[in-house]
PDB file of N, H, CA, C and O in Angstrom:
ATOM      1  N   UNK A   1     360.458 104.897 152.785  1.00  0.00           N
ATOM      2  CA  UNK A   1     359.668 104.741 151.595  1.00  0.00           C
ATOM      3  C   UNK A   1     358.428 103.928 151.947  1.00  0.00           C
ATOM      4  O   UNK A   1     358.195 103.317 152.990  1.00  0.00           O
ATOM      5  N   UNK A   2     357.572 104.070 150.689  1.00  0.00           N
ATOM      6  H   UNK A   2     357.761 104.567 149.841  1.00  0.00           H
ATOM      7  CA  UNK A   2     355.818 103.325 151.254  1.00  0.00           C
ATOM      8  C   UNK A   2     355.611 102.205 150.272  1.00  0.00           C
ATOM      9  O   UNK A   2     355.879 102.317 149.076  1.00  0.00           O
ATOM     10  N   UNK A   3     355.166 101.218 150.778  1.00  0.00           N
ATOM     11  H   UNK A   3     354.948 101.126 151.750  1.00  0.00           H
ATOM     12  CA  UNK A   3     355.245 100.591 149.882  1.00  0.00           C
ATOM     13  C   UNK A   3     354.248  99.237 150.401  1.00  0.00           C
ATOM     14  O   UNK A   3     354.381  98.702 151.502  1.00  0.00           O
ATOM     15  N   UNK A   4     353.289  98.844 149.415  1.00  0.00           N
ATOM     16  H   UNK A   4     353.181  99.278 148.521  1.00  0.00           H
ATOM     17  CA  UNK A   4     351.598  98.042 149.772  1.00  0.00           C
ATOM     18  C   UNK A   4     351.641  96.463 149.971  1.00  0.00           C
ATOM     19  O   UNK A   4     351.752  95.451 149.279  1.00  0.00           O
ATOM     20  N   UNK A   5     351.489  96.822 151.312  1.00  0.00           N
ATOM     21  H   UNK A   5     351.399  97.644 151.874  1.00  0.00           H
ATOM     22  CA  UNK A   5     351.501  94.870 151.170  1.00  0.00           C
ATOM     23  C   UNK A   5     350.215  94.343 151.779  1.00  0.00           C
ATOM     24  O   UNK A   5     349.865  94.803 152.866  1.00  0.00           O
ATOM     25  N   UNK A   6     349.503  93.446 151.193  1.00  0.00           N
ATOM     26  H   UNK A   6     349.788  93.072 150.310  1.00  0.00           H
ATOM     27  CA  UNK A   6     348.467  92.980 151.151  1.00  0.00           C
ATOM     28  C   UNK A   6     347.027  93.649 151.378  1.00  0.00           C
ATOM     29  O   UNK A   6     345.967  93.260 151.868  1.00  0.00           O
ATOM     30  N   UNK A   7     347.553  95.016 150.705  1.00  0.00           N
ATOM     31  H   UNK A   7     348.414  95.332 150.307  1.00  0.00           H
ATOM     32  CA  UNK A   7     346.586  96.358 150.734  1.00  0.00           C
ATOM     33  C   UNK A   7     346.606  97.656 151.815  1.00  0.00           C
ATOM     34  O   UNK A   7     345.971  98.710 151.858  1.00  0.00           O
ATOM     35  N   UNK A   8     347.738  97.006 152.734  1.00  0.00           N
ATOM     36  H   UNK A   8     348.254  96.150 152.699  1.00  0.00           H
ATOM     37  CA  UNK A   8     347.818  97.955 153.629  1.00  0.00           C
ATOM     38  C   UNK A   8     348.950  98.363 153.466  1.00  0.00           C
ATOM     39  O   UNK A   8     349.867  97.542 153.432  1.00  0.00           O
ATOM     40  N   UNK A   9     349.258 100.009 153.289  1.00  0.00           N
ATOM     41  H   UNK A   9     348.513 100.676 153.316  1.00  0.00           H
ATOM     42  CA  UNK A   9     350.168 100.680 153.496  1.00  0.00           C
ATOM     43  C   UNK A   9     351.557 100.626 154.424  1.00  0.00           C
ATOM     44  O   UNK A   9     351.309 100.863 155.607  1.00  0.00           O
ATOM     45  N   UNK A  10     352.588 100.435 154.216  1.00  0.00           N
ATOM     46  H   UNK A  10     352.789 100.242 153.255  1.00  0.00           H
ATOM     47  CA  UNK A  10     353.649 100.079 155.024  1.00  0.00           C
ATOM     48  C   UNK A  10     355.044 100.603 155.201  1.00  0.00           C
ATOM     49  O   UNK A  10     355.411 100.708 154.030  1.00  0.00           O
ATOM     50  N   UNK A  11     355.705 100.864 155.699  1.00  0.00           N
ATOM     51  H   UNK A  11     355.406 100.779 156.650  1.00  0.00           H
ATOM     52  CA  UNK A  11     356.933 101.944 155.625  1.00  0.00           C
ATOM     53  C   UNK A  11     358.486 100.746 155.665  1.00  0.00           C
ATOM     54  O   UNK A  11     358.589  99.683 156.279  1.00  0.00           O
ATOM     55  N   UNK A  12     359.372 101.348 154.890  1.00  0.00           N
ATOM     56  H   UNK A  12     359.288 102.211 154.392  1.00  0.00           H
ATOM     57  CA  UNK A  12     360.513 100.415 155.488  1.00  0.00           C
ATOM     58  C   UNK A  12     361.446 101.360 154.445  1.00  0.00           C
ATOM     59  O   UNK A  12     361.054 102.306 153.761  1.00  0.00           O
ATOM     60  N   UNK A  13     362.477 100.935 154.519  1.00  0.00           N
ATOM     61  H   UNK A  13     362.796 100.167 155.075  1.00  0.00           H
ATOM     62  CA  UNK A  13     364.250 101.424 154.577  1.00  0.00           C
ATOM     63  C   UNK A  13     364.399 100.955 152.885  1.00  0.00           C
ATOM     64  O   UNK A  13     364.243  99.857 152.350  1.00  0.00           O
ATOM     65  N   UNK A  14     364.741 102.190 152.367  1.00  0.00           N
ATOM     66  H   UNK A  14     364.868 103.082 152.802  1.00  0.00           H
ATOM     67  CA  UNK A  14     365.682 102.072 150.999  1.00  0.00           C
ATOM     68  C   UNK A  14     366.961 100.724 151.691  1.00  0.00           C
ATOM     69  O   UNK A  14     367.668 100.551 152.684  1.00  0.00           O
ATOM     70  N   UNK A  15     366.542  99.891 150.110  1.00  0.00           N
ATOM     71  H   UNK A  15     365.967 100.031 149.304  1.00  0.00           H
ATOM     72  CA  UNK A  15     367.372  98.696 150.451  1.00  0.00           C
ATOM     73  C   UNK A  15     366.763  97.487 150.610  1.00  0.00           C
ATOM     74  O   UNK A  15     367.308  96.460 150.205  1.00  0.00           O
ATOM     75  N   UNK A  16     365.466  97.479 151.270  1.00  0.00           N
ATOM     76  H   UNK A  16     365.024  98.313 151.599  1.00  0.00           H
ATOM     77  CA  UNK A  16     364.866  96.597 151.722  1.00  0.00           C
ATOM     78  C   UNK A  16     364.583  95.523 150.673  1.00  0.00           C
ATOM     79  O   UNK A  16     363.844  95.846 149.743  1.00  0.00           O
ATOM     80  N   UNK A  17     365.130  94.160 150.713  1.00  0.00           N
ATOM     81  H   UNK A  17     365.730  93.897 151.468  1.00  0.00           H
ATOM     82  CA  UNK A  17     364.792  93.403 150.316  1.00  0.00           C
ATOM     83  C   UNK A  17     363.076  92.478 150.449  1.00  0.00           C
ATOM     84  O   UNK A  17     362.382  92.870 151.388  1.00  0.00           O
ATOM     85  N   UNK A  18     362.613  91.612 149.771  1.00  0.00           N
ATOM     86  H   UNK A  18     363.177  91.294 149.008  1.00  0.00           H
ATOM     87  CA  UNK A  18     361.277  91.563 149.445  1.00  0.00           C
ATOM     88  C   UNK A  18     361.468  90.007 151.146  1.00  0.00           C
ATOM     89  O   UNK A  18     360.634  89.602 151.955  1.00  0.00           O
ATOM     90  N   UNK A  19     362.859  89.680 150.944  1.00  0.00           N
ATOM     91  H   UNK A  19     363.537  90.010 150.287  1.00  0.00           H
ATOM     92  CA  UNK A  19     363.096  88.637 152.153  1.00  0.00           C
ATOM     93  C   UNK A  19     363.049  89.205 153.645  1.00  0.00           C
ATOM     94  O   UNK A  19     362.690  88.657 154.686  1.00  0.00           O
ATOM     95  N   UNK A  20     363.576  90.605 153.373  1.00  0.00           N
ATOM     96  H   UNK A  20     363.868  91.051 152.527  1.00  0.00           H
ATOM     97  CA  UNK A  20     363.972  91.580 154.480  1.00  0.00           C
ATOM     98  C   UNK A  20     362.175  91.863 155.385  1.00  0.00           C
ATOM     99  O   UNK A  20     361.884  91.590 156.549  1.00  0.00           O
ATOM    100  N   UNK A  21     361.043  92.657 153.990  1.00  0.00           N
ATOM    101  H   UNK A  21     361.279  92.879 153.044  1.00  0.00           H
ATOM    102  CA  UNK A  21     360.284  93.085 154.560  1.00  0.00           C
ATOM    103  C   UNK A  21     359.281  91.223 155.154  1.00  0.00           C
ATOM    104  O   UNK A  21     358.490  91.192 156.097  1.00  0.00           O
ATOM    105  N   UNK A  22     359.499  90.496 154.651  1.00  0.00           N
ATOM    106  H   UNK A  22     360.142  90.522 153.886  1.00  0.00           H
ATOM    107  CA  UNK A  22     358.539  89.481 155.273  1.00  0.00           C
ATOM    108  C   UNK A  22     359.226  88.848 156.619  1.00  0.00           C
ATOM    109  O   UNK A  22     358.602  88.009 157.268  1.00  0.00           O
ATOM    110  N   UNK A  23     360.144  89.150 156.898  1.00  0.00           N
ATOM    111  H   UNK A  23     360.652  89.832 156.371  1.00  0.00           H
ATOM    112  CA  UNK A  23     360.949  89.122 158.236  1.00  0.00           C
ATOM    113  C   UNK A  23     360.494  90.066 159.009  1.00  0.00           C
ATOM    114  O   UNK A  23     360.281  89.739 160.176  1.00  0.00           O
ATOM    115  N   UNK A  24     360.253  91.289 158.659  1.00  0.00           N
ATOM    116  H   UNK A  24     360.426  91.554 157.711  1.00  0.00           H
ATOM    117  CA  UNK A  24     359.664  92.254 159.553  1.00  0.00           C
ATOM    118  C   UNK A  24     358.355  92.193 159.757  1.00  0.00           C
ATOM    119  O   UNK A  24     357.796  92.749 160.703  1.00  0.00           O
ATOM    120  N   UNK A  25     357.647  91.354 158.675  1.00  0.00           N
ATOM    121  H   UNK A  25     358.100  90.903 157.906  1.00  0.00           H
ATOM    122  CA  UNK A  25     356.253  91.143 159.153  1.00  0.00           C
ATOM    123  C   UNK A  25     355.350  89.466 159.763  1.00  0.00           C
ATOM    124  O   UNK A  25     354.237  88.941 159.742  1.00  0.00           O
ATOM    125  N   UNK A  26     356.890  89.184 160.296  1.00  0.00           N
ATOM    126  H   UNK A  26     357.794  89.610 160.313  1.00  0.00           H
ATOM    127  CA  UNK A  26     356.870  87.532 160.606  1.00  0.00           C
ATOM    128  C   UNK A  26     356.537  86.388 159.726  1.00  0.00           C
ATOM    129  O   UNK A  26     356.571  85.205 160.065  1.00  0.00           O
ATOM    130  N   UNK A  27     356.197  86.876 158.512  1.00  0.00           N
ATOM    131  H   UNK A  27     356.170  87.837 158.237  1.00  0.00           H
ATOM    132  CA  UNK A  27     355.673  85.681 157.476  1.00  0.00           C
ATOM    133  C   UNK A  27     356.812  84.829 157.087  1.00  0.00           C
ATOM    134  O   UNK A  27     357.777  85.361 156.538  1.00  0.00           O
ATOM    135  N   UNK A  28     356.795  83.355 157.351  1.00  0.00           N
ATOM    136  H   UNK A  28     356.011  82.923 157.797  1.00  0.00           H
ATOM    137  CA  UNK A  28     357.113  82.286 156.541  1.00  0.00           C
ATOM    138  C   UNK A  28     357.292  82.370 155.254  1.00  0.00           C
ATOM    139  O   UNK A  28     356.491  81.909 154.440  1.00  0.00           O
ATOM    140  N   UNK A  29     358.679  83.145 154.867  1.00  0.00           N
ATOM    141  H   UNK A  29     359.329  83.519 155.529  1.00  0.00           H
ATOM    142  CA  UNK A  29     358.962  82.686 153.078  1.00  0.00           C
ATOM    143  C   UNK A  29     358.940  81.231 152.988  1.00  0.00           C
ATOM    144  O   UNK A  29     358.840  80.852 151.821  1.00  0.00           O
ATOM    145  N   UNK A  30     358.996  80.388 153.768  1.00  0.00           N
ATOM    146  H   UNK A  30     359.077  80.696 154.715  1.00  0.00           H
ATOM    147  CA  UNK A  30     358.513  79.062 152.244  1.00  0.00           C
ATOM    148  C   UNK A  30     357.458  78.430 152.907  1.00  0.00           C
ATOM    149  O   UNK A  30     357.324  77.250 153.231  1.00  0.00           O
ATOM    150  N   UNK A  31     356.751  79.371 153.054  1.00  0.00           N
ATOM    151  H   UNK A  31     356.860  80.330 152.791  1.00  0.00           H
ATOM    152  CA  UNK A  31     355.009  78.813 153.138  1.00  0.00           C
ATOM    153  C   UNK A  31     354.547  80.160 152.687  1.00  0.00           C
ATOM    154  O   UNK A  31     353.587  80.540 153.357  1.00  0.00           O
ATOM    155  N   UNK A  32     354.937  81.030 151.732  1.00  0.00           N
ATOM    156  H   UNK A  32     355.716  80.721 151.188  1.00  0.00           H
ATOM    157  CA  UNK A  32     354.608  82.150 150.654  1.00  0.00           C
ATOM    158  C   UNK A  32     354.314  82.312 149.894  1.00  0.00           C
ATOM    159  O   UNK A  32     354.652  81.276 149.321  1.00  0.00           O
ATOM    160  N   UNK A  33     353.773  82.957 149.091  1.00  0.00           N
ATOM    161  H   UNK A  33     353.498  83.799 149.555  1.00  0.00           H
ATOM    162  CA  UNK A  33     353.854  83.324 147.052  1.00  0.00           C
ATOM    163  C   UNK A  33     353.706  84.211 147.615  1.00  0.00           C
ATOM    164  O   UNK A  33     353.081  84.501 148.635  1.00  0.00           O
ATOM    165  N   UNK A  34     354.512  84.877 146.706  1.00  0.00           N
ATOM    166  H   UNK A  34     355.019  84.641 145.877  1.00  0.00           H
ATOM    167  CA  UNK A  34     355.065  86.352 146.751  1.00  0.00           C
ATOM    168  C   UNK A  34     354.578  87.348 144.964  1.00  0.00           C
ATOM    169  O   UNK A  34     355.090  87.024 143.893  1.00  0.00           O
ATOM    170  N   UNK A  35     353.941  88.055 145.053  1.00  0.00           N
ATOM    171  H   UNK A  35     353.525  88.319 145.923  1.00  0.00           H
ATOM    172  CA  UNK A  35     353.412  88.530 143.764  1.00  0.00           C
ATOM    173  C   UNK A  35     354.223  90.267 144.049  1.00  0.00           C
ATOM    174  O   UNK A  35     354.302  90.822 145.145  1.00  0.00           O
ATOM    175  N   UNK A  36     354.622  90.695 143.016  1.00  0.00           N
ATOM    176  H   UNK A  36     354.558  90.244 142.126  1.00  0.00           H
ATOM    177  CA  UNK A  36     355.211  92.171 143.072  1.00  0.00           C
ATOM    178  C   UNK A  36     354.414  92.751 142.280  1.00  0.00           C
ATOM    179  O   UNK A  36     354.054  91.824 141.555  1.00  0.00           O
ATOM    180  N   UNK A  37     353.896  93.669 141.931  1.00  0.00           N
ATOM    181  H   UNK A  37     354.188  94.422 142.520  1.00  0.00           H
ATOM    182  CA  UNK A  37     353.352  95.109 140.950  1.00  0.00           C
ATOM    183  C   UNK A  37     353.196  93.864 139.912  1.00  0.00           C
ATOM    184  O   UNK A  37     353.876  93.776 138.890  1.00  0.00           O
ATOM    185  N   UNK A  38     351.820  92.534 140.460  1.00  0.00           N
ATOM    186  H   UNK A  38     351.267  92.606 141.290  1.00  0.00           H
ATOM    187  CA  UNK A  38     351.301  91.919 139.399  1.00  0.00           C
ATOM    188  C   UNK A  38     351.938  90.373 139.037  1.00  0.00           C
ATOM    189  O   UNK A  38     351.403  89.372 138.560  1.00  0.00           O
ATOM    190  N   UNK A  39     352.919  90.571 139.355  1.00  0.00           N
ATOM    191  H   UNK A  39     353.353  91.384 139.743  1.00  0.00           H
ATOM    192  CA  UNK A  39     354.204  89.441 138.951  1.00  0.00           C
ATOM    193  C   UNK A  39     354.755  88.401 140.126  1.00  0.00           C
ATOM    194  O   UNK A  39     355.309  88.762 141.164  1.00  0.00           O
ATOM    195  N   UNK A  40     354.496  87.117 139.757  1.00  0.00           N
ATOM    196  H   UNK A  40     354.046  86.824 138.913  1.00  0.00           H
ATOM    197  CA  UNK A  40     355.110  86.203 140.905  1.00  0.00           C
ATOM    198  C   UNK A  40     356.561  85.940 140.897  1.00  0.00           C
ATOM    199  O   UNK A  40     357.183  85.434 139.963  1.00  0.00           O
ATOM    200  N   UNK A  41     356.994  86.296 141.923  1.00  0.00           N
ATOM    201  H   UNK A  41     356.488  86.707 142.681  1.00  0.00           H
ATOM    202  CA  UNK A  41     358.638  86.404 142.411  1.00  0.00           C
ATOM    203  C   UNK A  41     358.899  84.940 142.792  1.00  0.00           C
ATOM    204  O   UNK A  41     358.091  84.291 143.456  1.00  0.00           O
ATOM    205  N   UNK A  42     359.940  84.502 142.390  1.00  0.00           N
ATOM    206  H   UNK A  42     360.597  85.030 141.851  1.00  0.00           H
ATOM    207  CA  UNK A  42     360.496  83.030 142.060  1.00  0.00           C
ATOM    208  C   UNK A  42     360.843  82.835 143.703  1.00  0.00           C
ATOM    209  O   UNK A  42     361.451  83.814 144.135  1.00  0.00           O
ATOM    210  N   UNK A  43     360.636  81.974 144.536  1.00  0.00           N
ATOM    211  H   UNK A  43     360.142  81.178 144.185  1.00  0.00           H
ATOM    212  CA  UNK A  43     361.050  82.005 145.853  1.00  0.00           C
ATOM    213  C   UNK A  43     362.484  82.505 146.576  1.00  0.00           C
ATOM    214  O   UNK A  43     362.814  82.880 147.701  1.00  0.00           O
ATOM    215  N   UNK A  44     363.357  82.225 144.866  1.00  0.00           N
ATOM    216  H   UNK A  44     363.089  81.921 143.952  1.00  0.00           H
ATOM    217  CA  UNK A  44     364.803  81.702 145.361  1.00  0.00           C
ATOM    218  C   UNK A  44     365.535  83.323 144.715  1.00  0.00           C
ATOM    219  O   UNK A  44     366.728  83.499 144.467  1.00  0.00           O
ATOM    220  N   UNK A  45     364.496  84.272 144.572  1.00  0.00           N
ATOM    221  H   UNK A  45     363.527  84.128 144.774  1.00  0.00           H
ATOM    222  CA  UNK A  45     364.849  85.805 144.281  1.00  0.00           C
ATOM    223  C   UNK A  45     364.510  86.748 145.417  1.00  0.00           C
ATOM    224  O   UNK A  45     365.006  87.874 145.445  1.00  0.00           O
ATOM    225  N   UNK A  46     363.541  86.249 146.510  1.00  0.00           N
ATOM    226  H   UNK A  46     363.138  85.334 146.487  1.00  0.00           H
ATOM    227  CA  UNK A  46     363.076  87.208 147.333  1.00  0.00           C
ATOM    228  C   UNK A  46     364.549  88.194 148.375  1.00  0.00           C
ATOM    229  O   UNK A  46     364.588  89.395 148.641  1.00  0.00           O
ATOM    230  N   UNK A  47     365.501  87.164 148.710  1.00  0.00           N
ATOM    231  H   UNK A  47     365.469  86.188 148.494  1.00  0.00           H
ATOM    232  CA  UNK A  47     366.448  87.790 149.028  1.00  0.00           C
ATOM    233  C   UNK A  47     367.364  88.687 148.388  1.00  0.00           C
ATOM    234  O   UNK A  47     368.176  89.431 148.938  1.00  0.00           O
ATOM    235  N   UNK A  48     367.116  88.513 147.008  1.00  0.00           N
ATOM    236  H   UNK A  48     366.457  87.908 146.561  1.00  0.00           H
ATOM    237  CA  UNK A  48     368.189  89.881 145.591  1.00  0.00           C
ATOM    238  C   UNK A  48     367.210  90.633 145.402  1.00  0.00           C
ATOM    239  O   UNK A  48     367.719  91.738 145.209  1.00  0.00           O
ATOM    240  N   UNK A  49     365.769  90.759 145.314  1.00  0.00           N
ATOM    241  H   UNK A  49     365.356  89.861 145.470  1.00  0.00           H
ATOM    242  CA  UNK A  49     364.554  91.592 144.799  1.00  0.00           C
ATOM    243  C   UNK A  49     364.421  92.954 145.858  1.00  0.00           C
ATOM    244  O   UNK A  49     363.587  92.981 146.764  1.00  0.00           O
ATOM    245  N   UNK A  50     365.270  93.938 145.618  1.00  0.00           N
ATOM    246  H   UNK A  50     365.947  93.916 144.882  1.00  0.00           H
ATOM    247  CA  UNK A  50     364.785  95.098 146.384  1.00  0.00           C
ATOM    248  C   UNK A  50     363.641  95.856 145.907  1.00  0.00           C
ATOM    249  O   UNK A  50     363.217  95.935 144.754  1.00  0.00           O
ATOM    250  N   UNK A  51     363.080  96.560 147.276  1.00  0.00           N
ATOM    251  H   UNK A  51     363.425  96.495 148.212  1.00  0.00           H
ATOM    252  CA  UNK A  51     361.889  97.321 146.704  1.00  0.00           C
ATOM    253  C   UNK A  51     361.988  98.832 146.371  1.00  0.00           C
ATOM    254  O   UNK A  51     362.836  99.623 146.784  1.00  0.00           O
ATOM    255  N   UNK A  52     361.013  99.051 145.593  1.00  0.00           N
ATOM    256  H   UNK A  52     360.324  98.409 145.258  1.00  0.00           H
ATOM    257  CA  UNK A  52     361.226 100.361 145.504  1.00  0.00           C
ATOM    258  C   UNK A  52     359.772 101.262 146.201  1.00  0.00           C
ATOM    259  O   UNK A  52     358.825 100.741 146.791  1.00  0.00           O
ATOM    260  N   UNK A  53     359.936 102.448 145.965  1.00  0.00           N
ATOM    261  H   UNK A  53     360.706 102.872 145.486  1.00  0.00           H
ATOM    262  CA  UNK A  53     358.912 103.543 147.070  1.00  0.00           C
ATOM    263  C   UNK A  53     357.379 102.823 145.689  1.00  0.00           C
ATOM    264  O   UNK A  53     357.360 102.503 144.501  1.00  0.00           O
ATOM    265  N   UNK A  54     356.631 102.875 146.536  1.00  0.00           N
ATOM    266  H   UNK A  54     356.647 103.135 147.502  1.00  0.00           H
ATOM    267  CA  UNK A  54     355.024 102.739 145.661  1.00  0.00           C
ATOM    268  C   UNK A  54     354.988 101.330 145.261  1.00  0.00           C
ATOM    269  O   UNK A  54     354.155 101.211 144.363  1.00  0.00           O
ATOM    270  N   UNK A  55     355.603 100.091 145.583  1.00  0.00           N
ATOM    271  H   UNK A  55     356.280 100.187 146.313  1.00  0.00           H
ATOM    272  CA  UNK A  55     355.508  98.585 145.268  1.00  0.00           C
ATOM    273  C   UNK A  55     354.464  98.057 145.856  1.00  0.00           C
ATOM    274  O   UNK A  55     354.351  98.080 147.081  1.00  0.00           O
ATOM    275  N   UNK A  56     353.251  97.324 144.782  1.00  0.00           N
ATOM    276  H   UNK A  56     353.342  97.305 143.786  1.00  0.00           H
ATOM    277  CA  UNK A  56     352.383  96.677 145.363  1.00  0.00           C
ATOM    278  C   UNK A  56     353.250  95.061 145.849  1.00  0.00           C
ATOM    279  O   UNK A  56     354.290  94.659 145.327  1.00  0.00           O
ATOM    280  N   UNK A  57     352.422  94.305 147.039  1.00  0.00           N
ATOM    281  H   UNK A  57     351.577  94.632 147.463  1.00  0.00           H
ATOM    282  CA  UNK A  57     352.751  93.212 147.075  1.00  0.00           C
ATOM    283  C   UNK A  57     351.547  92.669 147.890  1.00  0.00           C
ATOM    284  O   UNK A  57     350.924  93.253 148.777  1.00  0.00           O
ATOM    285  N   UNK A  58     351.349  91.360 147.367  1.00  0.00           N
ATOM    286  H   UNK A  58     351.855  90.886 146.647  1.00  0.00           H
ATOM    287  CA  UNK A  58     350.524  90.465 147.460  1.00  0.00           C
ATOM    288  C   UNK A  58     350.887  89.264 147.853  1.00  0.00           C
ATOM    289  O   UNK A  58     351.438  88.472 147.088  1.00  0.00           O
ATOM    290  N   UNK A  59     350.541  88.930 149.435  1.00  0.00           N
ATOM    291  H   UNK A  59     350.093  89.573 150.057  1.00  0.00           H
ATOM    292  CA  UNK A  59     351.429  87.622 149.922  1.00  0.00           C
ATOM    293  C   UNK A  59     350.613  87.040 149.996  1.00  0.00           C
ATOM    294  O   UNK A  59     349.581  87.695 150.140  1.00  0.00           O
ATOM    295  N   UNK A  60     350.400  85.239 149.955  1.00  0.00           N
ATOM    296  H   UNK A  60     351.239  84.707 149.838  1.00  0.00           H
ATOM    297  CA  UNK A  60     349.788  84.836 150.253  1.00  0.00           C
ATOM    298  C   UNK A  60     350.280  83.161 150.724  1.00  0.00           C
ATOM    299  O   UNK A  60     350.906  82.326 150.071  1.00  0.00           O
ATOM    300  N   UNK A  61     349.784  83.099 151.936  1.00  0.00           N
ATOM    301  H   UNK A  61     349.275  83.777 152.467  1.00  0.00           H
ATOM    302  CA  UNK A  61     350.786  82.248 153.092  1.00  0.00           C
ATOM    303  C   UNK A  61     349.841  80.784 153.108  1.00  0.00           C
ATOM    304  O   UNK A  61     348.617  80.759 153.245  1.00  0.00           O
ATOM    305  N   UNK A  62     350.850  79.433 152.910  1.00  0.00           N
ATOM    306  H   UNK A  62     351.844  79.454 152.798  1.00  0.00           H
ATOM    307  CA  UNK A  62     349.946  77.954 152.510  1.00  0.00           C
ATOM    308  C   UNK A  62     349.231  77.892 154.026  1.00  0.00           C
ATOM    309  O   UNK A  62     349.130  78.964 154.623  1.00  0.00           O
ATOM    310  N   UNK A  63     348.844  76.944 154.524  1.00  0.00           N
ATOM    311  H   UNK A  63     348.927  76.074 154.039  1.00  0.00           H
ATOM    312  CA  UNK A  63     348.313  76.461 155.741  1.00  0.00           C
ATOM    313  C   UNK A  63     347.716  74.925 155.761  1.00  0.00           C
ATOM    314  O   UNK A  63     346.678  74.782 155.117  1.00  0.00           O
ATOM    315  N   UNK A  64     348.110  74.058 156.253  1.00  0.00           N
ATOM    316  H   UNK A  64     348.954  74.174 156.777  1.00  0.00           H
ATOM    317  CA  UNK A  64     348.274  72.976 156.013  1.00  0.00           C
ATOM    318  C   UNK A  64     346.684  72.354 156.904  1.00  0.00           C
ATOM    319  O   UNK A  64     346.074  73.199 157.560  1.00  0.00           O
ATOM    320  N   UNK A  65     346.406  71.632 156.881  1.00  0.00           N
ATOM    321  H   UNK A  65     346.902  70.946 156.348  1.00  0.00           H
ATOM    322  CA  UNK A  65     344.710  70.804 157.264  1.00  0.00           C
ATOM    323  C   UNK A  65     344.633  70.073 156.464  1.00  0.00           C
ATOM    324  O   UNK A  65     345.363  69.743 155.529  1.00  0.00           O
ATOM    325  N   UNK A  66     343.080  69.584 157.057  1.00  0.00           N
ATOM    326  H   UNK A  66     342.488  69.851 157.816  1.00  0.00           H
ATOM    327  CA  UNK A  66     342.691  67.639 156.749  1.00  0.00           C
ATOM    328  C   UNK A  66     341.274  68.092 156.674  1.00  0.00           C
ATOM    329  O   UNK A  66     340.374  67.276 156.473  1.00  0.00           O
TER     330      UNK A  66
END
């Protein structure tokens, strides 16, 4: 299934959790916000939140400096 993360098109496995695909794309869930089709996903849901085919997602990762 296809499904949009941070505007780029991306493929992964019926099932895939929203914890699953940021593991496959090396990102730090708790240095995350996680937005779905508009909506911010509670940190402590990303591992129950499966996706479905056509899901936008919008990550956006903290970074710490002085």
């Amino acid at each position: 299934m296809k499904v949009i993360l941070n505007g780029e098109p991306k493929e992964c496995s019926e099932g895939t959790t929203i914890e699953k695909l940021l593991d496959i794309y090396k990102i730090d869930k708790n240095r995350a916000a996680v937005e779905l089709n508009l909506q911010i996903v509670p940190r402590k849901e990303l591992s129950n939140r499966m996706l479905k085919d056509a899901d936008i997602l919008e990550v956006v990762t903290f970074v710490g400096g002085g």
